[in-house]
N, C-alpha and C positions, 0 to 999 in steps of 0.2 A: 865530382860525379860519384853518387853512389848507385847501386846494385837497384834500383830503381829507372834511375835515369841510363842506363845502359839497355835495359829492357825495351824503356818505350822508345828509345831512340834506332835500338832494334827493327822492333816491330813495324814503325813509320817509314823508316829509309828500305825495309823488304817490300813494303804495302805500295809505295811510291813508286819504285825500282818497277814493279811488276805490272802496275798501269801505268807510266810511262814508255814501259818498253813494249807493250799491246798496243798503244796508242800509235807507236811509231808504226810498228810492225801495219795496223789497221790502216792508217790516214800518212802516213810517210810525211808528219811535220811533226815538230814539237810543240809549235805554239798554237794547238786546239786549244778549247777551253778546258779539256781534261790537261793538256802537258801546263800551262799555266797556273789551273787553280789548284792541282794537286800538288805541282814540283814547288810553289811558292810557298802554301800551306806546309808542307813536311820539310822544306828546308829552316824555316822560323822554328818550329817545330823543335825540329833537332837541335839546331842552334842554340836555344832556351836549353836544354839539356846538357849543355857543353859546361852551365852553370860559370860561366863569365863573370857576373854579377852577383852579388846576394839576394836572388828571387825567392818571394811567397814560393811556396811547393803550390805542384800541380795536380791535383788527386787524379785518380782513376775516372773518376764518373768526368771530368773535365775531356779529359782523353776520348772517352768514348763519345763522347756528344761530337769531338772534330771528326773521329772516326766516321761517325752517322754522318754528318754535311761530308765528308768524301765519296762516301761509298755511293748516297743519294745522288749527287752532283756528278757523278761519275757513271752511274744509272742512266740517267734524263740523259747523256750525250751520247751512248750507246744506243740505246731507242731511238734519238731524233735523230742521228746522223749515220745512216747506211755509207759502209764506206763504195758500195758500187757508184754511187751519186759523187762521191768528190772525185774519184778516179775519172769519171766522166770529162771530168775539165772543166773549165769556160765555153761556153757557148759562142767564143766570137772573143775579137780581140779587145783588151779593157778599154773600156768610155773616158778617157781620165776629165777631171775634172777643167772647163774652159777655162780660157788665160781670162775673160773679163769673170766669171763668179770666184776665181782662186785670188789676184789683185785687188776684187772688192771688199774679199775678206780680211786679206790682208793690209789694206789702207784704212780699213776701218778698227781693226784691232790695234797697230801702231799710232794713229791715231788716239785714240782711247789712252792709250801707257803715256806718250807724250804729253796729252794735257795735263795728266796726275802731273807729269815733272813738274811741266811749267806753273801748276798750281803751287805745288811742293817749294819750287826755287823762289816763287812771288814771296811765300807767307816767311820762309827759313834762311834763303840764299845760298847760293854753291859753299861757302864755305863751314857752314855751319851742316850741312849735309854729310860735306865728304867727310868732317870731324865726327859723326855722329851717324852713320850709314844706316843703323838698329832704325831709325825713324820710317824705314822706306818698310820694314816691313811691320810696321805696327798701322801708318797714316795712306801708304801708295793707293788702295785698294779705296778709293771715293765712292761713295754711292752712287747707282746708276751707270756710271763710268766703271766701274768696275767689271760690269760684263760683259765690256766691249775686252778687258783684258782675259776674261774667260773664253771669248771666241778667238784670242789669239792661241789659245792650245790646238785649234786646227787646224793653224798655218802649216807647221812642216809636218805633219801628214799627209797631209792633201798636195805639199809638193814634189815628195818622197812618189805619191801615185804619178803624180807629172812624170818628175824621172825615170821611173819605173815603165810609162809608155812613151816616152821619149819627147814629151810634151815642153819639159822645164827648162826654161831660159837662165840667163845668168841674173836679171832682173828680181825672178822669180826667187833665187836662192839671196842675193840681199835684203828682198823684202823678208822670207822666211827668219833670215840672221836678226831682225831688226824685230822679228816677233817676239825670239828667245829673247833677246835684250829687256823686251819690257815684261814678260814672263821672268825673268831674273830679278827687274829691281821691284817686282813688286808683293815681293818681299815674301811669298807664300810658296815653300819647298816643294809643295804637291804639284804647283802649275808646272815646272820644269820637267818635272817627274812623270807627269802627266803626257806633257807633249809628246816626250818621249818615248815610253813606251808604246805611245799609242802609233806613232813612227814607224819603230821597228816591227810592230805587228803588220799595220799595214805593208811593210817590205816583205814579212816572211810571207804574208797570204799570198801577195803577188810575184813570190818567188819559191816556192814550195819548195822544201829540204835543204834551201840555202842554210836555212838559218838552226846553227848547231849546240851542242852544247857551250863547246867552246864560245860560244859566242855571245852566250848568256854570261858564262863567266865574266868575261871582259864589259858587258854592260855594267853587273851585278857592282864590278868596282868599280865603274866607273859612279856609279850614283853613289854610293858610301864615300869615293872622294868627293862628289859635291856637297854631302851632307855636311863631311869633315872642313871642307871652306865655308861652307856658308854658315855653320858655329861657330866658326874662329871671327868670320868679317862681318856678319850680321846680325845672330842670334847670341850674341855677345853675353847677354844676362843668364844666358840659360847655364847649370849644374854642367861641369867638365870633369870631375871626379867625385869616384863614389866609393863609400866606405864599403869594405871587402872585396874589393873587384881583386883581379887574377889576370887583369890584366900588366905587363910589363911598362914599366917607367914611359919606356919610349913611345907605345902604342895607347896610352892613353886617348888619345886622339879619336880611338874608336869605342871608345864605350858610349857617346851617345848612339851613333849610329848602330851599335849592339843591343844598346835600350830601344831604339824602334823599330828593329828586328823581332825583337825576341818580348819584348815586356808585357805584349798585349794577351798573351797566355796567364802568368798568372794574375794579371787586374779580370781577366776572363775566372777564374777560382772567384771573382768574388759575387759575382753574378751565380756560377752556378748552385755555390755557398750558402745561397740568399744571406749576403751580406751586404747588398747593393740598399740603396734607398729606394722607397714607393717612385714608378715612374709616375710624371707629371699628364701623361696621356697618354689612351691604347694606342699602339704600335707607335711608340715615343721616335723609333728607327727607321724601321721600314716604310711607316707610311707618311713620313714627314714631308714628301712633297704636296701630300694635301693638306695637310695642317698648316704648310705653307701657304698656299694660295689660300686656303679658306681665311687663315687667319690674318698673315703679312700684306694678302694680296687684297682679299675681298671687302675684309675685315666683318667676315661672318660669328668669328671667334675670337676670342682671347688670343693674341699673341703666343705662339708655343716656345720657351726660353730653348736657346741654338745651344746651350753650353754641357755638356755631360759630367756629373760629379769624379771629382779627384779623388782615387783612394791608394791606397802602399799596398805597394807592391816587394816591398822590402828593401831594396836599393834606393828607392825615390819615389815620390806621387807620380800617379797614369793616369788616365784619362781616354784611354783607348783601348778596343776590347775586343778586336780581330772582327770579322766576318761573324763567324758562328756563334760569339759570345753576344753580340750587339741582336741577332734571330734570337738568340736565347734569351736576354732578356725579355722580346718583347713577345716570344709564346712560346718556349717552353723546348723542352726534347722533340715533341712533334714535330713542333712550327720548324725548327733546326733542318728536319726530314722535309718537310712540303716545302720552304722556301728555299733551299739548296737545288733542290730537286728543278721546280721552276725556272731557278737564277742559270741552271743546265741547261735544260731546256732552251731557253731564250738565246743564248748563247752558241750552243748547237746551231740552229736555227738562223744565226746571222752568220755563222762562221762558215754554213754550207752555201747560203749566198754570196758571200764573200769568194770564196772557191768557183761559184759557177757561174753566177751572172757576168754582167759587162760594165754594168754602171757602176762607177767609182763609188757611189753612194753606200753600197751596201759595204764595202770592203772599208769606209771610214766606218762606217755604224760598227763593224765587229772591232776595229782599231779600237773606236772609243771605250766600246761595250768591252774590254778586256783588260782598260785601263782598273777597272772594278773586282776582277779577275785576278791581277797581279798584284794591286794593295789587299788585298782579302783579307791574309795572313795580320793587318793591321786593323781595319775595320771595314763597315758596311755601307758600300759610296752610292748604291746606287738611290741619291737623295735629288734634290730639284736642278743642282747644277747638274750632275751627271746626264737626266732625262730633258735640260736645258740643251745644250750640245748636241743631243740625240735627236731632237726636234732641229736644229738647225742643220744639221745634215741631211737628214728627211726632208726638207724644205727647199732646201737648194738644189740638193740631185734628182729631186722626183718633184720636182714644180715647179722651180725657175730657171731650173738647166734648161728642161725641155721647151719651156715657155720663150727661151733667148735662140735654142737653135734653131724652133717654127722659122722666130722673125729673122736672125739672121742664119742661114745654115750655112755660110761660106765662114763666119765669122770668129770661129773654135782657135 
């Protein structure tokens, strides 16, 4: 660390410190979309300063562009969110989600992970599998099939709301268990990550002030130990040391997990650098869910390539470019300012729902919606799987919930 990195790490942990501690004082949770998107941003942040690794530097104008997506993003939740309106409560006691749409989800999503297997054990056989585990997450993930495994990330939330209003049977937490499973072997670290936060959010809304710092802590390692197993048992190919790390013999184990912490700042310098390549289309990030459909879907357009160019970062090649870098690319210091501000906004907005309404629905919507929230620091999710999810939750709780209690209302 030098006399640089002491400064911003300064600056960020004062800046943080000051709206987290407003935030509590205001809304008496931590996991708003301000305790979220700011304490995730400035712990990466700082982290990266701790200089772990031998990172690219981070300039000044770097800095101030996350400072701008704080300050904006921290605006928009102030304006949309009166704290007299959360204090208010619930309007009535939570709707949680029924045992026949919570089992349909989740038979259908365990389903989905099971065929992968049995496809997986026809073409390779158990034995060749278990010698070779890396195969589950290169091949698990079939087309089609694959986003019956992405509606398995709403299994244990939505049974987490069960619990929470006393709804969830024993049945209900096996099938749950049976979701992480196929969220584990299918071989994508984000689904795991995913579910889970998206979890514990929906516990803290529905439990206001439960959920503490301490308790962030304890998540916090718990995910860097799944990282650290799922390197060693499955991502087996990937770089385990790096030349100049500071880290001790024995803890080597955590420099990847320090690289996905912390690396997406300086591949972020290379963007704001203009050292990046011409992107392949306006708003190559942001507005990739319609370049999706227009193109994957419609086939209105040229296919838009999914892969983001690799550059050094000094330690190792990245590929990833946090929240603010990924707006950055695709329009500038503004866009930073007006889509932070927005992505506040919207967030606010489910999070007050989430607080006041009854129907389970909105309280998964803000769960989901903050899974985007809490990777921030890493990149910008909110792309067609994210607003995928988002529509199935919209779907079920505001249109086939209702539509099954009409017909049966004894039936919950």
């Amino acid at each position: 660390m030098n006399a640089a990195d002491i400064l911003w790490l300064s600056l960020f942990a004062v800046t943080a410190t000051a709206i987290l501690i407003l935030n509590r004082i205001r809304f008496g949770d931590h996991l708003t979309p301000i305790g979220i998107y700011v304490g995730v941003n400035s712990l990466s942040i700082a982290a990266y300063h701790f200089r772990l690794l031998d990172f690219t530097d981070v300039g000044a104008r770097s800095h101030l562009v996350v400072l701008i997506s704080l300050l904006a993003f921290t605006g928009a939740v102030f304006l949309r969110l009166p704290a007299a309106d959360v204090d208010r409560g619930r309007d009535g006691p939570l709707s949680p989600p029924s045992t026949s749409i919570f089992r349909s989800v989740a038979v259908l999503a365990n389903a989905g992970w099971m065929l992968s297997l049995v496809l997986l054990l026809n073409e390779y056989g158990m034995s060749h599998l278990r010698a070779n585990i890396w195969i589950f997450q290169k091949e698990f993930q079939i087309q089609y099939i694959g986003y019956l495994n992405l509606v398995g990330i709403l299994v244990l939330p939505m049974y987490v709301a069960m619990r929470c209003a006393g709804t969830g049977r024993r049945l209900d937490l096996i099938l749950s268990g049976l979701a992480i499973t196929g969220l584990l072997l299918a071989g994508i670290k984000q689904y795991v990550v995913f579910s889970t936060i998206s979890a514990i959010v929906v516990y803290a809304v529905l439990r206001p002030g439960r959920f503490r710092l301490r308790h962030a802590s304890v998540v916090f390692a718990g995910i860097v130990g799944f990282f650290v197993v799922y390197d060693a048992v499955v991502d087996i190919f990937g770089t385990r040391t790096f030349p100049g790390s500071k880290f001790p013999e024995l803890l080597t184990c955590l420099e990847r997990p320090y690289l996905y912490l912390t690396g997406s700042w300086p591949a972020m310098e290379h963007i704001v650098g203009g050292d990046m390549q011409p992107q392949p289309i306006f708003g190559y990030i942001t507005l990739q869910p319609l370049w999706k459909i227009l193109g994957d879907g419609l086939g209105l357009i040229e296919p838009v390539q999914k892969h983001m160019p690799f550059i050094d970062i000094g330690a190792h090649g990245f590929n990833v470019y946090s929240f603010t870098g990924d707006v950055y690319w695709d329009y500038g210091e503004i866009g930073v300012g007006v889509v932070s501000f927005v992505i506040g906004w919207i967030g606010a907005a489910f999070y007050a729902r989430a607080r006041m309404r009854r129907n389970w629905g909105h309280v998964l919507l803000y769960g989901v919606f903050s899974y985007g929230l809490a990777l921030s620091f890493f990149a910008y999710y909110y792309r067609f799987g994210m607003l995928l999810l988002l529509f199935v939750v919209a779907s079920l709780a505001f249109i086939v919930e209702p539509m099954i209690s009409r017909k049966a209302p004894y039936g919950r």
